[in-house]
NUMARBA-838917 format. One line per field, with one value per residue (C-alpha): residue number from 1; residue in three letters; x, y negated, z negated. Coordinates in steps of 0.05 Angstrom, whole numbers, plus 32768, in hexadecimal, padded with zeros to 4 digits. Layout:
N
rolo [NUM, ...]
zaza [ALA, ...]
east [X, ...]
north [Y, ...]
up [Z, ...]
end
This chain:
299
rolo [1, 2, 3, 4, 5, 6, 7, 8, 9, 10, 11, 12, 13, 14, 15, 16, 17, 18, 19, 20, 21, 22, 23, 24, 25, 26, 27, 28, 29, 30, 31, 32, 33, 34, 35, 36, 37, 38, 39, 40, 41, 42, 43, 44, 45, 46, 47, 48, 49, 50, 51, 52, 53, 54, 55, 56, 57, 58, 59, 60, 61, 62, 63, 64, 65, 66, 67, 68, 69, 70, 71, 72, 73, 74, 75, 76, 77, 78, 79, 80, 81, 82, 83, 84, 85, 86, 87, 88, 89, 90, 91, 92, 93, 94, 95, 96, 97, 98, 99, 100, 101, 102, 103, 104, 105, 106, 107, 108, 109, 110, 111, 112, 113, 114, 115, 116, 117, 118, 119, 120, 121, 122, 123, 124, 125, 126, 127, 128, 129, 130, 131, 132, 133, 134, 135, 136, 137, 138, 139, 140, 141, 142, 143, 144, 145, 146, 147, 148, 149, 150, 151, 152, 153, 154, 155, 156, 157, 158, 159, 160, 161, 162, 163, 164, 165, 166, 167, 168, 169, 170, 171, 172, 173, 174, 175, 176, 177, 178, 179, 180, 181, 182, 183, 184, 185, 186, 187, 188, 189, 190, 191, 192, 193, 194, 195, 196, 197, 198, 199, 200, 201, 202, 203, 204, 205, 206, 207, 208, 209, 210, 211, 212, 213, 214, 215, 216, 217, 218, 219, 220, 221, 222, 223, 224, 225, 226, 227, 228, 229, 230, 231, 232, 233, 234, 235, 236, 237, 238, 239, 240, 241, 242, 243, 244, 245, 246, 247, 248, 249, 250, 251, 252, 253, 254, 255, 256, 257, 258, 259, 260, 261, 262, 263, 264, 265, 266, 267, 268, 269, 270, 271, 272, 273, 274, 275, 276, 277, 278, 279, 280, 281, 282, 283, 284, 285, 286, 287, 288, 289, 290, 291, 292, 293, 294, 295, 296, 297, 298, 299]
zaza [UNK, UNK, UNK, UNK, UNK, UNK, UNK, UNK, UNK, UNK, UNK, UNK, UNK, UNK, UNK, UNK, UNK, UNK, UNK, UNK, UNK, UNK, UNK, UNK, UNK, UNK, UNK, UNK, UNK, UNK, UNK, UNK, UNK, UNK, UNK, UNK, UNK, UNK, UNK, UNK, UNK, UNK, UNK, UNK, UNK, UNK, UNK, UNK, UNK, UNK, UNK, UNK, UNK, UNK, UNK, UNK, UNK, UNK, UNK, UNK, UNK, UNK, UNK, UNK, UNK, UNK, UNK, UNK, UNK, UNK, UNK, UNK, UNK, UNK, UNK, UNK, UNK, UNK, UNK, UNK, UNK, UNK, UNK, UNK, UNK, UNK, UNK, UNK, UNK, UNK, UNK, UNK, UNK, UNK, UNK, UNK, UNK, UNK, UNK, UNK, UNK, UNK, UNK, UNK, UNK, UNK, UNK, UNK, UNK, UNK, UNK, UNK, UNK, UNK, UNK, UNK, UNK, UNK, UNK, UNK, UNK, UNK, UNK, UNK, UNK, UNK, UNK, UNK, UNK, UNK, UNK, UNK, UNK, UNK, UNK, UNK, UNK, UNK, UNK, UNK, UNK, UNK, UNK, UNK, UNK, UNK, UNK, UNK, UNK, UNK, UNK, UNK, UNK, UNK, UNK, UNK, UNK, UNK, UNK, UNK, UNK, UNK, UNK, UNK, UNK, UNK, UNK, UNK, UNK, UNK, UNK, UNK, UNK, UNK, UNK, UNK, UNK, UNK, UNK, UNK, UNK, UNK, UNK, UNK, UNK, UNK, UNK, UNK, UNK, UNK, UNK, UNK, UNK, UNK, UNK, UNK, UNK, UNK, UNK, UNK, UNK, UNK, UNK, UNK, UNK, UNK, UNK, UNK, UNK, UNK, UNK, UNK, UNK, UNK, UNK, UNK, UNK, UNK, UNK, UNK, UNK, UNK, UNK, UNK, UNK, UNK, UNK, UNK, UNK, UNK, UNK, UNK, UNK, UNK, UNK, UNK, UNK, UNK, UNK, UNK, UNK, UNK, UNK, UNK, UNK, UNK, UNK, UNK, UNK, UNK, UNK, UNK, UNK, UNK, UNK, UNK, UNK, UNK, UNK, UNK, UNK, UNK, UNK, UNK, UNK, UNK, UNK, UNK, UNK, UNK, UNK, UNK, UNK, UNK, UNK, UNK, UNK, UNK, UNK, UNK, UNK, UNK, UNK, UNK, UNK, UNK, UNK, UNK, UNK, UNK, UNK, UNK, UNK, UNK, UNK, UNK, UNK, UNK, UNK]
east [88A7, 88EC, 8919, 8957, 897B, 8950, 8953, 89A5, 89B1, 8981, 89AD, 89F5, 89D3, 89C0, 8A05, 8A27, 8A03, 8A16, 8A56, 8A50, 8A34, 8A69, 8AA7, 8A72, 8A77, 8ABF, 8ACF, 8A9B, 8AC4, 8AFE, 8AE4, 8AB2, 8AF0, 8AC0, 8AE5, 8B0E, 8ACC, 8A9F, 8AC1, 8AD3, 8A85, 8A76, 8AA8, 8A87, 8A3F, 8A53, 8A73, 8A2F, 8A0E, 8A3A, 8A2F, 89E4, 89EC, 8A0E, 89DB, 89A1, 89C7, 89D7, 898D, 896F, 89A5, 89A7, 895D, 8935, 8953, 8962, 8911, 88FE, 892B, 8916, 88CC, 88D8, 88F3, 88C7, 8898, 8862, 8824, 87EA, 87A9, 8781, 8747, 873F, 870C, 8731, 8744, 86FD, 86E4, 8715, 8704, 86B6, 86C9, 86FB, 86B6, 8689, 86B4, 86DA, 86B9, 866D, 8677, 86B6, 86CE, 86EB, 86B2, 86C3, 8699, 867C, 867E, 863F, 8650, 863A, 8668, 869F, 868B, 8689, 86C7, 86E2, 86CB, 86E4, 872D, 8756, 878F, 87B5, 87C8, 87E3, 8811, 8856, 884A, 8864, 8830, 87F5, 87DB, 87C9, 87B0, 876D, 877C, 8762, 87AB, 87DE, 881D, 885E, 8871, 88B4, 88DB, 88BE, 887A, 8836, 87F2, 87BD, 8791, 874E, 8724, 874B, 8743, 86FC, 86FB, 871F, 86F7, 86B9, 86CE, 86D1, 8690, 86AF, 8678, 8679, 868B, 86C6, 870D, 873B, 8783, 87A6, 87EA, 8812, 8800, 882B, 8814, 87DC, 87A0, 877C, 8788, 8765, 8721, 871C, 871A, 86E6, 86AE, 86CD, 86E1, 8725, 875A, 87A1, 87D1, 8815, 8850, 8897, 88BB, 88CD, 88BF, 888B, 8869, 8882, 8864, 882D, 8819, 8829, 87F6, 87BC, 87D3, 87CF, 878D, 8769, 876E, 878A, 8770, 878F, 87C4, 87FD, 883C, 8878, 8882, 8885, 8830, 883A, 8832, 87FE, 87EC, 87DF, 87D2, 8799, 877C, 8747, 8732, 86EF, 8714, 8751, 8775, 87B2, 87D4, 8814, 8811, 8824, 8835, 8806, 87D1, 87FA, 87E5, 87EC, 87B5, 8780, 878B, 8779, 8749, 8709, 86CC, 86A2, 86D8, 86F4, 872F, 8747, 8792, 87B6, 87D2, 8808, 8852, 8871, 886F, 883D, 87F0, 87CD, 8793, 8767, 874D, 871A, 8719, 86E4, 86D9, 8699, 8681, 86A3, 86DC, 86D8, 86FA, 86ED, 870D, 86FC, 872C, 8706, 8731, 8773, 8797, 87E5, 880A, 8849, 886B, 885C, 889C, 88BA, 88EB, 8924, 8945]
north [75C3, 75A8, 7592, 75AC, 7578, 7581, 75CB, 75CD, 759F, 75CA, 7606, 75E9, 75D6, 761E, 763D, 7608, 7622, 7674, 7655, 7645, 7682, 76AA, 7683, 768B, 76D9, 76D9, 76B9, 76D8, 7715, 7702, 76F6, 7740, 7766, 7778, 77A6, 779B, 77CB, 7797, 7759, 777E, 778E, 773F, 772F, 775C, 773B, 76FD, 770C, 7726, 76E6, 76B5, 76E0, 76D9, 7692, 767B, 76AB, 7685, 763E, 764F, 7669, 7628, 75F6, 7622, 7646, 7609, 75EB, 762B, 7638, 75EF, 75F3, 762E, 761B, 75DC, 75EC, 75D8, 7614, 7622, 7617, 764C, 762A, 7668, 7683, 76D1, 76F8, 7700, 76BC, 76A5, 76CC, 76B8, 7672, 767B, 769F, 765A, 7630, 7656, 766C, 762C, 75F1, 7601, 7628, 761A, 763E, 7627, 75F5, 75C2, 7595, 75BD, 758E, 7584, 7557, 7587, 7555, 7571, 75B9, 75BF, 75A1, 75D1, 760F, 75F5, 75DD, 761C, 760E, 764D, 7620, 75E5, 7617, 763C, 767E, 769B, 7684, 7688, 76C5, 769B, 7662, 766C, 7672, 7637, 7622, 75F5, 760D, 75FA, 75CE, 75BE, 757F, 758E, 7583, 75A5, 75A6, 75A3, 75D3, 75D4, 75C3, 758B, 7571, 7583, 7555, 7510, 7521, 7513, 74DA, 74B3, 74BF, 74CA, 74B8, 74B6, 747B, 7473, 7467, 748D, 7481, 74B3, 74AF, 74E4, 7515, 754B, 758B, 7562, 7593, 755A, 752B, 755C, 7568, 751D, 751C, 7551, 7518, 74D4, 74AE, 749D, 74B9, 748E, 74BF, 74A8, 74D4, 74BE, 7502, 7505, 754B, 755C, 751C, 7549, 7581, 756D, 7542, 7586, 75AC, 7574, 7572, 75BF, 75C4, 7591, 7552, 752F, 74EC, 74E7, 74B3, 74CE, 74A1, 74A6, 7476, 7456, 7462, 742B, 73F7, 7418, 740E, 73C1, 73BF, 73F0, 73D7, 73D1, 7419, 743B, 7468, 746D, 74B7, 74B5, 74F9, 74EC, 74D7, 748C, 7463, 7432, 7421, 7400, 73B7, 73C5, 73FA, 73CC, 7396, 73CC, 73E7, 73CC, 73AD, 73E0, 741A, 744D, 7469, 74A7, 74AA, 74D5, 7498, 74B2, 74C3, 7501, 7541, 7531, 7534, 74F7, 74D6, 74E3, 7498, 7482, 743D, 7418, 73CB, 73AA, 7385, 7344, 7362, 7377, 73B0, 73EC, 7428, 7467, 74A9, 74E3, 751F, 7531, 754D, 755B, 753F, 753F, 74F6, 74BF, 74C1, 7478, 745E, 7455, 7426]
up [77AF, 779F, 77D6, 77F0, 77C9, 7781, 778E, 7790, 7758, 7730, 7746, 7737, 76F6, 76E6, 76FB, 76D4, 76A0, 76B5, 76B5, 7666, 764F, 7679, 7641, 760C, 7616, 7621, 75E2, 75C1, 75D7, 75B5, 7572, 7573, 7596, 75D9, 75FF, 764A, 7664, 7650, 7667, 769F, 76AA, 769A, 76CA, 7703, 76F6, 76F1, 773E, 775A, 7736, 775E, 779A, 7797, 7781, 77C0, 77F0, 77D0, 77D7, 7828, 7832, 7812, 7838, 787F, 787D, 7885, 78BC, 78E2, 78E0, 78F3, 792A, 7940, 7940, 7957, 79A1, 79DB, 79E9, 7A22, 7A1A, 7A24, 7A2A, 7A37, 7A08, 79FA, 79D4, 799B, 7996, 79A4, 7966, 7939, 794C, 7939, 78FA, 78EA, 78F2, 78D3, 7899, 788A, 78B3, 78AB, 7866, 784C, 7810, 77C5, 77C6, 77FC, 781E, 7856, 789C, 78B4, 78F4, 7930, 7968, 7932, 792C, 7971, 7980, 794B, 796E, 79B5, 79AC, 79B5, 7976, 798B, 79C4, 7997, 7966, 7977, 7996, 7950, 7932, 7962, 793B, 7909, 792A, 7914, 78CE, 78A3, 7893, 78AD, 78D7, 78DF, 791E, 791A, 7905, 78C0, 78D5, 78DC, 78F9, 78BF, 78AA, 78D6, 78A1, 7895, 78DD, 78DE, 789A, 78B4, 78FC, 78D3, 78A5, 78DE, 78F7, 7947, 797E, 79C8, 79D5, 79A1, 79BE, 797E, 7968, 7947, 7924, 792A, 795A, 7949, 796A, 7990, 7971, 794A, 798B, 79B5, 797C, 7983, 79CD, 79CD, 79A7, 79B8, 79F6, 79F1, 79D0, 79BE, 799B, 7981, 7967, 7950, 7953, 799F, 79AC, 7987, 79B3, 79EF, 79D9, 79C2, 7A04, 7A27, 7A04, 7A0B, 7A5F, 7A58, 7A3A, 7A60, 7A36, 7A72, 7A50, 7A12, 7A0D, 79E6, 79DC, 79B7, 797D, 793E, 792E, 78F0, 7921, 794F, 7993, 7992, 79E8, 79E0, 79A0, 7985, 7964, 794B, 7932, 7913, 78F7, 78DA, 78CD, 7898, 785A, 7851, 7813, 782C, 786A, 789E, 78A8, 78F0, 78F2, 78C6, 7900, 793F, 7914, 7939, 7918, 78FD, 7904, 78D0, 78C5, 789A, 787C, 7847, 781A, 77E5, 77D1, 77FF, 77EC, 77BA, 77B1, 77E5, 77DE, 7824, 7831, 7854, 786D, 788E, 78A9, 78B0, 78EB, 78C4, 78BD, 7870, 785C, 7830, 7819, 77EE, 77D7, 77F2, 77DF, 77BF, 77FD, 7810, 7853, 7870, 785F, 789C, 78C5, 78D3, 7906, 78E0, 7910]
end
């Protein structure tokens, strides 16, 4: 997907080009004695052309912002289950979780599945999209960010092999969905976010659903959450260029942790990282996957 930026200069370039063929025609005209009629007619298309031109240009600069602002206002929460919601949410695990489609790994972790089937996600989107929370996609949030698909949670859940007595980190807690699958298996759950509201919100939704003991603070997750370190378990939710030193330090002897690692906007590597009980690191790709970039402090 190009950006806004990439996306206009490949625009101008194409109506500087219009631009050419329009005193191509006109002296082409000249020299094959074209009538007024049809450079009047040239002149009329070349009028609608500009007019779409610029409707396209204030869609792509005005659109995108107009939605993520709309989406990303605070919004109440409604923690309550439903029929129809609990049905959809068996047909999510059994279709996509337990027997995923196009060939993926099926998750075979039953502290996972069950966690799947007992967070309510429809309480963790916008209210515009709670009809298809229980789709096996990933919605917008706001602030140009999203919660991932549940297979995709149900995936990095397992990776890290989460047990009772685990105290979690996760970076970026977005919506708060994945923070509240990880409280349903593990002890403790630590949950930064950088983007103020969406730390608001999401805390909100965990209070509303009864994750009263997730920790959720808002921050700058490169560095982690030195005071509470260290981690089993270790999620990280953005794509990063690299694995924060940081988060290797809190990661605890013996712990794992599971991070997108590539450019934005592009295809990421999902990593999983473990450390021995000395301290010894390693680190396999486990699936070509795509995140939203890891969102820095710029101060």
């Amino acid at each position: 997907m190009l950006s806004n930026f990439g996306a206009s200069n490949l625009l101008f370039s194409r109506f500087e080009r219009f631009e050419l063929s329009i005193l191509d025609a006109i002296i082409f005209s000249q020299l094959a004695d074209i009538t007024i009629r049809d450079i009047t007619l040239l002149n009329i298309w070349g009028l609608f052309t500009l007019v779409k031109f610029f409707s396209f240009l204030f869609v792509l600069l005005v659109f995108p912002p107009l939605t993520t602002a709309l989406v990303a206002d605070t919004y109440p929460v409604e923690c309550e289950d439903a029929a129809h919601f609990e049905e959809r949410r068996e047909k999510l695990a059994e279709n996509h979780i337990i027997s995923p489609r196009r060939g993926a790994q099926p998750i075979e972790d039953t502290r996972v599945i069950d966690a799947m089937r007992s967070v309510y996600r429809h309480a963790f989107v916008h209210p515009n999209y709670r009809a298809q929370a229980y789709l096996d996609r990933p919605l917008p949030i706001g602030h140009g960010q999203t919660i991932s698909q549940p297979f995709i949670v149900a995936l990095m859940s397992e990776l890290v092999r989460p047990g009772p007595d685990d105290r979690a980190l996760e970076i970026g807690t977005g919506s708060g969905y994945q923070a509240a699958v990880l409280a349903e298996i593990v002890r403790e759950v630590y949950t930064i976010e950088i983007i103020e509201p969406l730390a608001h919100q999401g805390k909100t939704a965990l209070r509303a659903c009864g994750y009263d003991d997730v920790k959720v603070k808002h921050d700058d997750g490169y560095y982690g959450w030195e005071e509470h370190a260290p981690f089993d378990i270790i999620v990280v939710t953005a794509a990063a260029s690299h694995i924060a030193p940081p988060l290797i330090e809190q990661l605890a002897d013996g712990g794992r942790m599971v991070i997108p690692v590539g450019p934005p906007y592009e295809t990421q590597s999902l990593m999983l990282v473990e450390k021995d009980e000395e301290g010894r690191l390693t680190q396999r790709s486990v699936m070509p996957v795509r995140f939203v970039p890891f969102v820095r402090d710029e101060n």
